[in-house]
C-alpha atoms as one frame of an Amber mdcrd trajectory, in Angstrom:
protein
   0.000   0.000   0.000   1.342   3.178  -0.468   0.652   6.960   0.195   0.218
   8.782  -3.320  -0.800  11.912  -1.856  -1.155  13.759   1.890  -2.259  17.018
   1.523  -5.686  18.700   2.057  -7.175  20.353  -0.717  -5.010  23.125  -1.313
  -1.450  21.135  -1.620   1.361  21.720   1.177   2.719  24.260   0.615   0.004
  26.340  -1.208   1.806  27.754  -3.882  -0.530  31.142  -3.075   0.803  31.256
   0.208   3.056  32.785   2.479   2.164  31.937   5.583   5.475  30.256   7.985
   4.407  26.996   7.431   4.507  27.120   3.621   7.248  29.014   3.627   8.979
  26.457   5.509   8.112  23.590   3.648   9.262  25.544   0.306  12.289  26.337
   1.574  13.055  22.706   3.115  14.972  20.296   1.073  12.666  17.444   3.351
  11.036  15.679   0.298   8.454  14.703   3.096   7.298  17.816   3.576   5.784
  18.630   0.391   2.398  17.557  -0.153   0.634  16.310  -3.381  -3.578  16.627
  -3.115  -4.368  13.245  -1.547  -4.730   9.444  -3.111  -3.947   5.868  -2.064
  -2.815   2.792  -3.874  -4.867   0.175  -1.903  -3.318  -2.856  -4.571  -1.788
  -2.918  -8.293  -5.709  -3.147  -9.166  -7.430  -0.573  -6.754  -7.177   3.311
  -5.747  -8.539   5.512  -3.463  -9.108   8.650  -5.098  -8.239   9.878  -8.148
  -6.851  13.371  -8.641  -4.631  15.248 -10.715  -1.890  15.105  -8.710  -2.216
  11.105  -8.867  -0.583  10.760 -12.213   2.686  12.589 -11.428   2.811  10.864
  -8.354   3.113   7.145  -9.617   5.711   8.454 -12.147   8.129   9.479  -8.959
   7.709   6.699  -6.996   7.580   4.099  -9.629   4.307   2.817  -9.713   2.504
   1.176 -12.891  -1.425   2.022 -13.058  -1.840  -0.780 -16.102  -3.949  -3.073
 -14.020  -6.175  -0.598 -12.111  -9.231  -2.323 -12.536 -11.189  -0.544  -9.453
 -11.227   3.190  -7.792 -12.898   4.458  -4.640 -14.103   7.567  -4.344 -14.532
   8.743  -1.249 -16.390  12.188  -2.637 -17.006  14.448  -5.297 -14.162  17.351
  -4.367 -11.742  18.105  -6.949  -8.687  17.219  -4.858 -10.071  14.074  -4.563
 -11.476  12.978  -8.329 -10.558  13.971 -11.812 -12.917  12.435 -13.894 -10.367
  13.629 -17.020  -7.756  11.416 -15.564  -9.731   8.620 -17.027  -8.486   9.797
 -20.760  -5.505   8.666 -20.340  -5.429   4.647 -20.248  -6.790   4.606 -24.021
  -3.974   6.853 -24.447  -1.689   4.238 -23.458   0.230   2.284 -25.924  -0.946
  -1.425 -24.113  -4.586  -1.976 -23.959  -6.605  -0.330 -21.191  -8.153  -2.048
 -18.791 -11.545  -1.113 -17.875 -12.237   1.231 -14.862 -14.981   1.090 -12.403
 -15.274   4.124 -10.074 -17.252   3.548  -6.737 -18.866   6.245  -4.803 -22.256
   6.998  -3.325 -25.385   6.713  -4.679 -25.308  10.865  -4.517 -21.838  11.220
  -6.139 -22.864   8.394  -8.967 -25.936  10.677 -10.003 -24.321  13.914  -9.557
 -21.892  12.535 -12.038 -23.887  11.220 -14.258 -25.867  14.650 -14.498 -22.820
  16.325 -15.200 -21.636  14.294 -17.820 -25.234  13.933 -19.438 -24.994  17.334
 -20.012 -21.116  17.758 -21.246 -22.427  15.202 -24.217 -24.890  17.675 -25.601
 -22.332  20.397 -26.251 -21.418  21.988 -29.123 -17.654  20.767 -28.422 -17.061
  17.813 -31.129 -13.269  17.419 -29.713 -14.941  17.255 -25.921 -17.573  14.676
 -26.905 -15.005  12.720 -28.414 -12.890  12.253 -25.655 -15.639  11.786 -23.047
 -17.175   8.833 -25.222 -13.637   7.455 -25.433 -13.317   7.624 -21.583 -17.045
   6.424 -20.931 -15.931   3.274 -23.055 -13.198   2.061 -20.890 -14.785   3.399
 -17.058 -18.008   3.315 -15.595 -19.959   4.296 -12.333 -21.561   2.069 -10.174
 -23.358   3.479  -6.489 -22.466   1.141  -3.347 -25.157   1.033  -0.479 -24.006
   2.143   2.396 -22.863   0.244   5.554 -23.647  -3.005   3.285 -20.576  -4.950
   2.549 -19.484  -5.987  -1.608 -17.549  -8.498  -3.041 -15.520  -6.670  -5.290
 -12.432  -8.283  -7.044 -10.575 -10.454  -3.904 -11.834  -7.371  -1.693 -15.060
  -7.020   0.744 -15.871  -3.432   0.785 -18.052  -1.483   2.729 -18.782   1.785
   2.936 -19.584   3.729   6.064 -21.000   7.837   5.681 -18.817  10.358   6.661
 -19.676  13.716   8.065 -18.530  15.982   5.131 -20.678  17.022   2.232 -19.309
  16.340  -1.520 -20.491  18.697  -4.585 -23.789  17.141  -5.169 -26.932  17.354
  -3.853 -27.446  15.382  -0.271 -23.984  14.187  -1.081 -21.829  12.898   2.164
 -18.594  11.310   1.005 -18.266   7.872   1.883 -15.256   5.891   3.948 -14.292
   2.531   3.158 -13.699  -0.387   5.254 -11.583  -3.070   2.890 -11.293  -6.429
   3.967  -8.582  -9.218   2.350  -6.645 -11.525   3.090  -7.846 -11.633   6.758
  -7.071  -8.360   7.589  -9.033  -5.090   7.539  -8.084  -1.572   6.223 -10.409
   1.825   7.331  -9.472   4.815   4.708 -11.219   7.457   6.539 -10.911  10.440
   4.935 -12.373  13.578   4.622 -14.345  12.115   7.298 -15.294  14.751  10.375
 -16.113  13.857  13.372 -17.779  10.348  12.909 -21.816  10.188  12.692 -22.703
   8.289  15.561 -24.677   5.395  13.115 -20.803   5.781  11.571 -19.096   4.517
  15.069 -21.608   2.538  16.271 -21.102   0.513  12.880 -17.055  -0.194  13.829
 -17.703  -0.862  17.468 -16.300  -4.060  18.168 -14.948  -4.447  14.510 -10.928
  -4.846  14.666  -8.984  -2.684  12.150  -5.701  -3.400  11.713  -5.126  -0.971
   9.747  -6.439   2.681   9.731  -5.624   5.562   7.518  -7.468   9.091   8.830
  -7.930  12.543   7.823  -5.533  15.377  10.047  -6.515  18.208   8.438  -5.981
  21.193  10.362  -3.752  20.281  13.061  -3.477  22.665  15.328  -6.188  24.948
  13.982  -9.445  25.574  16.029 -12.467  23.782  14.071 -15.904  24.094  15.031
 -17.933  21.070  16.496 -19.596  20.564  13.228 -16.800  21.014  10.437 -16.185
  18.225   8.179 -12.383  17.784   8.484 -10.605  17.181  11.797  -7.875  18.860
  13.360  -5.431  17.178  16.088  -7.912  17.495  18.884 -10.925  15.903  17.358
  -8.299  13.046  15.796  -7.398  12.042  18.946 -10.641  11.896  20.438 -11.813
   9.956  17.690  -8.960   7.491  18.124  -9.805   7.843  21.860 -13.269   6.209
  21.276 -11.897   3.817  18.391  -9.748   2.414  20.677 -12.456   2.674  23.453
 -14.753   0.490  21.438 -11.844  -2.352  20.363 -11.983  -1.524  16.890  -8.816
  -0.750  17.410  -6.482  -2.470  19.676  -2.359  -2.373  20.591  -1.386  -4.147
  17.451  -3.552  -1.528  14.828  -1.453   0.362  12.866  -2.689   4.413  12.466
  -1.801   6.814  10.079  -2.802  10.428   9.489  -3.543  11.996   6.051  -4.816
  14.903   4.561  -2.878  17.416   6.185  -3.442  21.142   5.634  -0.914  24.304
   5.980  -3.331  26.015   8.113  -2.738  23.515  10.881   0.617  25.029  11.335
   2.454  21.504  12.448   5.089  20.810  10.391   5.684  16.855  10.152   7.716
  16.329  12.901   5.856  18.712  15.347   2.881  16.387  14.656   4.175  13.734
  14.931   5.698  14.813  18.198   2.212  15.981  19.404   0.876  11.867  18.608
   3.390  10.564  20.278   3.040  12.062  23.330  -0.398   9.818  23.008  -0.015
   7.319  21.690   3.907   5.958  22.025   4.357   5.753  18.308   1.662   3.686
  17.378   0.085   6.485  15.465   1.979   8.145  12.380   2.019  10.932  10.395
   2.065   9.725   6.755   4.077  11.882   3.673   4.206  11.456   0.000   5.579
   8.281  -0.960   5.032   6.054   2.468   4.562   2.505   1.603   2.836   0.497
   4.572
């Protein structure tokens, strides 16, 4: 598994910014520090997210998307899905593999709206490419908190507390089960609905991969990203619950400039919790 991208929406540093924290992640030659829009290679077949920033990434760090067969989208944002990213596998000079994106039932209409209404343009070149792309990927809408047998995975969504682009969109974390062990990608995620944690209690995860966004920044109680406080009481009460335990790995994603914690004064601030069983991810970790 590895960590294609890190950063919150805006990339880290925001190349419009000037505030210390971008500043000193510009200025540092700390490759860890610099932070693409954020995606995760679950398998050589299956992503989570799929953004612009995606298809630089897997040229640095070496990674062949020629058997992606599956995506997961955890929400309509656009640091989170390109849809135009899915031009480029019939551009390839092997044969593309088809692509099925997952997402809500909300996202999967939204889309389909959208792209319904791109075909009727007057924009021959446009329609061209998006029937070229519609040939090789498709959407399909998973229920949530039901589980799916997709590939050699069991996935199941769970609702998270943060609103896509659509109409009564709420993006959509996934718990993936294989080879006996279970992965939670939970990001953007705010704090969890209480159906949302009620669903995991008493569920091991070995393996959980969670939204930091603003660090040190003050949120209010309803926002739908988490800074450091609300992380760790939502780790608190995972760990509470037992779904997770001392042997669950934790790792923290999605990390924004306005949170003002560079990686190693987060990572300082975890393990004064949690004894190094929590991690700050960057740009290239493999897990």
């Amino acid at each position: 598994m590895l960590f294609l991208g890190t950063a919150a929406a805006e990339c880290y540093p925001n190349p419009f910014c000037e505030c210390p924290a971008c500043r000193e992640a510009r200025r540092s030659s700390d490759r860890r520090l610099k932070r693409r829009r954020s995606s995760f290679l679950f398998s050589e077949t299956t992503m989570i997210d799929f953004n612009a920033d995606s298809m630089y990434a897997c040229g640095e760090f070496g990674v062949s998307l020629s058997r992606l067969n599956y995506v997961l989208l955890t929400h309509i944002h656009e640091d989170h899905f390109d849809y135009f990213n899915a031009a480029f596998p019939s551009m390839a000079v092997t044969p593309p593999r088809p692509i099925t994106f997952f997402a809500s039932p909300a996202a999967c209409k939204g889309m389909k709206g959208i792209l319904e209404a791109a075909v009727k343009l007057p924009h021959r070149q446009l329609v061209r490419q998006l029937a070229e792309m519609a040939s090789i990927s498709s959407f399909t809408a998973l229920p949530a908190y039901e589980a799916t047998q997709i590939g050699d995975m069991r996935i199941t969504p769970v609702v998270a507390n943060h609103a896509g682009f659509f109409e009564d969109e709420l993006g959509y974390n996934y718990i993936i089960e294989k080879d006996g062990r279970t992965t939670f990608y939970a990001t953007d995620t705010g704090r969890f609905f209480n159906r949302t944690m009620q669903f995991l209690a008493g569920r091991p995860v070995h393996t959980l991969i969670i939204e930091g966004s603003f660090g040190k920044f003050q949120l209010p109680p309803d926002s739908g990203h988490l800074n450091a406080y609300s992380l760790c009481e939502t780790l608190d009460q995972l760990f509470a619950q037992d779904t997770l335990g001392p042997e669950s790995r934790v790792f923290v994603t999605h990390i924004g400039h306005k949170g003002a914690f560079n990686l190693t004064d987060y990572q300082s601030f975890l393990d004064a919790r949690y004894a190094g069983q929590v991690q700050v991810a960057w740009d290239g970790l493999r897990i």
